[in-house]
Structures are given as C-alpha cells and as structure tokens.
C-alpha positions in Angstrom: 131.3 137.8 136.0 131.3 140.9 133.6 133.8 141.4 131.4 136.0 144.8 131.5 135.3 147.3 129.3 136.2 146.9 125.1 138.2 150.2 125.5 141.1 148.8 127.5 143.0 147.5 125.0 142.0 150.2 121.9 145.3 151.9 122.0 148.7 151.2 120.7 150.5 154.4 121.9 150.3 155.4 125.9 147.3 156.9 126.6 147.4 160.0 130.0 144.7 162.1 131.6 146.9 164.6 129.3 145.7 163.4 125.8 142.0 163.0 127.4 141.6 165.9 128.4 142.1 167.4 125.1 139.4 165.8 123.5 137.4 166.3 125.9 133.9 167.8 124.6 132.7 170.9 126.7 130.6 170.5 129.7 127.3 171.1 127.8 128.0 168.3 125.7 129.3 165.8 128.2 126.6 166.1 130.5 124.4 165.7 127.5 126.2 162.0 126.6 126.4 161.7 130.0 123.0 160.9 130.5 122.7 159.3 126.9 124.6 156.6 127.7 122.5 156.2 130.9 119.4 155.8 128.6 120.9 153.7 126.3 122.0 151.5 129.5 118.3 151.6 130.7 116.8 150.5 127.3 119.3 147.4 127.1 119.3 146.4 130.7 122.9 147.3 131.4 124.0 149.1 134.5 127.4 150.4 133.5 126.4 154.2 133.4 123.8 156.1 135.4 123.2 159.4 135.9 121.9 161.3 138.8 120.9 164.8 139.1 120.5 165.2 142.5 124.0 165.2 143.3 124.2 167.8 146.3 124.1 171.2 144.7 124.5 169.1 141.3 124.6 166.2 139.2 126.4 163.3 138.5 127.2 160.7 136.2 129.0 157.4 137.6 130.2 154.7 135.4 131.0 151.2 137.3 132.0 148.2 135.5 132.0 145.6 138.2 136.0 144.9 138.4 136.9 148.1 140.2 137.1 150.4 137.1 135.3 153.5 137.7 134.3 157.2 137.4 132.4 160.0 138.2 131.6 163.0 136.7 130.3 165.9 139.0 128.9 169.3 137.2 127.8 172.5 139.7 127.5 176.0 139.1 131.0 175.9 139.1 131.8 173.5 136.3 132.7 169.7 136.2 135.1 167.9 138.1 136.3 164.1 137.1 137.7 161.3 138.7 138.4 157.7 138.1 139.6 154.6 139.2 141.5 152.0 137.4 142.3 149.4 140.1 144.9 147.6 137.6 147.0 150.5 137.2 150.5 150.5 138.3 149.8 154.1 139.6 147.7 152.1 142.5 150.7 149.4 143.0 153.1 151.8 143.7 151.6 154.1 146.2 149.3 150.8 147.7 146.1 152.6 146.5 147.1 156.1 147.7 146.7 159.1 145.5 149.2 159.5 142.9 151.7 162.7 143.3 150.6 165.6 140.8 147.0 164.4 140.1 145.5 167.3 141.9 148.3 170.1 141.5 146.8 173.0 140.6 143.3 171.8 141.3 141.0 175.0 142.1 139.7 175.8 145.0 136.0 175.7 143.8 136.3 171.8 143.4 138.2 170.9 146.8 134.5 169.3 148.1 134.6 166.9 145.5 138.1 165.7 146.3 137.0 165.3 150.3 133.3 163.6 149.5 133.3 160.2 151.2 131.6 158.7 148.1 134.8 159.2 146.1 137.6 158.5 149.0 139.1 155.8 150.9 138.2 154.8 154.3 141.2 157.1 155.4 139.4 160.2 153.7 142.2 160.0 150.7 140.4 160.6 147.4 140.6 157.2 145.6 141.9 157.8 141.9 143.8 157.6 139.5 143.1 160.1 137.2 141.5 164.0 137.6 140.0 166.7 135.3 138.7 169.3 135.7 136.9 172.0 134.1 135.7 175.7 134.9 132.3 177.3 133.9 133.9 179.3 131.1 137.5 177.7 130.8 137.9 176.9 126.9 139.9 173.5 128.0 139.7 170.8 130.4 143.2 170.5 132.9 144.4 167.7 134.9 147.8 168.0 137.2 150.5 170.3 136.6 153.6 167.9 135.1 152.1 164.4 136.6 155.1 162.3 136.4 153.8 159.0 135.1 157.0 157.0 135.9 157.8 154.4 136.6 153.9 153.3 136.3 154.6 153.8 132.7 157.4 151.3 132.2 155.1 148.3 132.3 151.7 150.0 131.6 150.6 151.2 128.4 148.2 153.7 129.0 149.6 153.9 133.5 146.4 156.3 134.8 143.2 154.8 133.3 141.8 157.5 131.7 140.9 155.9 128.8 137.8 154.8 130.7 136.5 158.4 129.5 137.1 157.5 125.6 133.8 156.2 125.4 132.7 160.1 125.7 135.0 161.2 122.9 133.4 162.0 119.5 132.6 158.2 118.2 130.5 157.7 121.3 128.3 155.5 119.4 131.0 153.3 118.0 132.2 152.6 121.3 128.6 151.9 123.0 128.0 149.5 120.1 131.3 147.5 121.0 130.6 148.3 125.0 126.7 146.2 123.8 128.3 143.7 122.0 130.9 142.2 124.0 129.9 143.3 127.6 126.1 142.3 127.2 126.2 140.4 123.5 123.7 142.4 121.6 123.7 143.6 118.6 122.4 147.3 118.4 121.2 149.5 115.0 124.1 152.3 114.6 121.6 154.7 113.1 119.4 154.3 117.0 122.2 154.9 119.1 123.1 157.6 117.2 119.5 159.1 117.7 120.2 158.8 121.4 123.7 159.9 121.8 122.2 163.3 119.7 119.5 164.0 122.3 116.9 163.6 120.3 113.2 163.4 121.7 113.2 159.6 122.9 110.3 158.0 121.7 108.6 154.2 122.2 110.1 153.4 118.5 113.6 154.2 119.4 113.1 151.9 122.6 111.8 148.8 120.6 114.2 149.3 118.1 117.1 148.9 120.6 115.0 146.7 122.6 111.4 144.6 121.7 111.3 143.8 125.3 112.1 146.9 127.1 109.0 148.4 129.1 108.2 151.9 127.4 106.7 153.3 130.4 110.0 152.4 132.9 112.0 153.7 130.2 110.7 157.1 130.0 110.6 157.7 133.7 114.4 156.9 133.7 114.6 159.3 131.0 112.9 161.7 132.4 114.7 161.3 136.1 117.9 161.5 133.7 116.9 165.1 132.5 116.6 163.0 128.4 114.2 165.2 126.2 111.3 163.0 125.6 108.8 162.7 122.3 105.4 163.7 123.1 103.6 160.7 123.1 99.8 161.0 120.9 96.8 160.5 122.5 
C-alpha cells in the first residue's frame, strides 16, 4: 500500500485554503508545475500527478495518492478552478462527506460547471471536497469561500480542510518532489534535475537518465509532449 503524501505532517501551525491561496503562484506558472510534476512522475514511474489537456474546453491536472487524498486543477478561457479531497479531514466527519458550509460562497458564476462535473461529485451530484480556489483570467489573487468557518473541524485537526495537498506547488516545488521520491517511491533524485524540470526547460534524453537509467526515452517524450512539456530537439 502507498504511503500518504510527506506533506501531511510539514506544519506546526493550522494550515486553511486561506493561507494557500496566498501563495499560490499565478495560473501561468501553476499550469506550468502542473505538468512538471507529471513529467517528473513519468520519468520515475510514479502515478501521483498527471496532467491532461483535453479536459472539455480545457485542461487538467489531477493528483491521486491512493488513500483518498486528492485534487484537481481545471484551467479554461476563464481561469482555474481547484478542488480537493482530504478523506481524513474532520470537515468530512462532520457533514458525513457532504460539502462543507462556505467552501463555495462567492464562487463565480463562470466556474459553476466545474462544481456539477460528475468526475468531481458524489453519487448524489454534491461536489466532493474539502477545499476550493479559485482564480479569474486577470484576478491578481486566488479566493476560496467568503468567512469558511473552520470549527469545530479545527479543534482536533491541525490543518481541518486539506489544502496543504497543494504545498507541493508552492515555490520549493522541488524540495518537496525530492521528499514526495524519497519516501513515497524510495529514490533518491539529483536536486540540480528536478530543478531543470520544475523550470520548463527543454527535456532532453540526459535529464531522463539522470533521474532515471532505466526509463524509456522515447515513452517519456510522448508523455511530455501529450503533457504540453517543451522538449530538446533531439540531433540527428
């Protein structure tokens, strides 16, 4: 069984969609790690992160863990919209898996699909969540509910909502992929690589070796390429 992800116990202070969403990196720059951490996921033969950009009218990245944490980032026209899932929460105790109150107050009305897509909602058509941001095409911050009222999951969870799922796309994304290789698949991975990755760089059959010797150039590149990754021109 897979272990859950390194980042659930990395705070000391409670961590909310609120404090997230501030550090949140624009949509340009998410979507870009986005589909990083898909590559790096393809070169080491994990299947945390994917990335898909034939999402309906748009793209998505999905992140699933295997123990019922999740997310999914959806980016249209329109801008991105963000949910996730942490099954452990005592936001999904209390309201027996039903949508917390406040998570999608002030939600606009140009991301009201995502909350009704079947791929992101319970049986009963309730979207399945514990945390949501959001973020315009041209809003200079990402938003989450107006006043979520975190009690009383917050009396015997740290960080209540989950959203620390998304640290991994904060600035030190490649610290936290190298602890995500290391104790979710045991490998040990060159900082200076990953960083050539999570910079969109041109990918090239070097950087796969040197993440992986036995990763298969040629499959590689075709996931990069379905991922939208820039890829170096290869000689010859």
């Amino acid at each position: 069984m897979r272990r859950a992800h390194p980042n659930a116990w990395s705070y000391d202070a409670g961590v909310t969609v609120y404090d997230i969403a501030a550090q949140m990196p624009s949509i340009e720059v998410l979507r870009q790690r986005c589909k990083a951490l898909a590559v790096l996921d393809a070169i080491i033969g994990g299947d945390y992160y994917t990335y898909n950009r034939a999402w309906g009218n748009g793209e998505a990245a999905s992140m699933r863990n295997g123990s019922g944490e999740e997310y999914d980032i959806v980016f249209t026209a329109d801008g991105a919209f963000i949910r996730g899932v942490y099954h452990e929460s005592s936001m999904f105790s209390y309201t027996d898996g039903q949508l917390w109150p406040g998570l999608l107050d002030g939600l606009p009305d140009v991301f009201r699909s995502q909350v009704s897509e079947p791929a992101f909602s319970h049986p009963d058509g309730t979207l399945n969540a514990s945390f949501v941001l959001w973020r315009r095409a041209g809003d200079e911050q990402w938003q989450a509910g107006d006043d979520i009222d975190f009690s009383p999951a917050d009396d015997d969870e740290v960080n209540p909502d989950g959203s620390w799922l998304l640290d991994i796309l904060l600035d030190d994304i490649a610290g936290k992929y190298l602890e995500y290789a290391e104790d979710v698949h045991e490998v040990d991975l060159v900082r200076s690589v990953v960083e050539h990755i999570v910079a969109f760089l041109p990918l090239s059959e070097e950087v796969i070796r040197a993440l992986n010797p036995e990763a298969e150039p040629t499959y590689i590149r075709a996931k990069a390429e379905e991922y939208g990754y820039p890829l170096a021109t290869v000689a010859g």
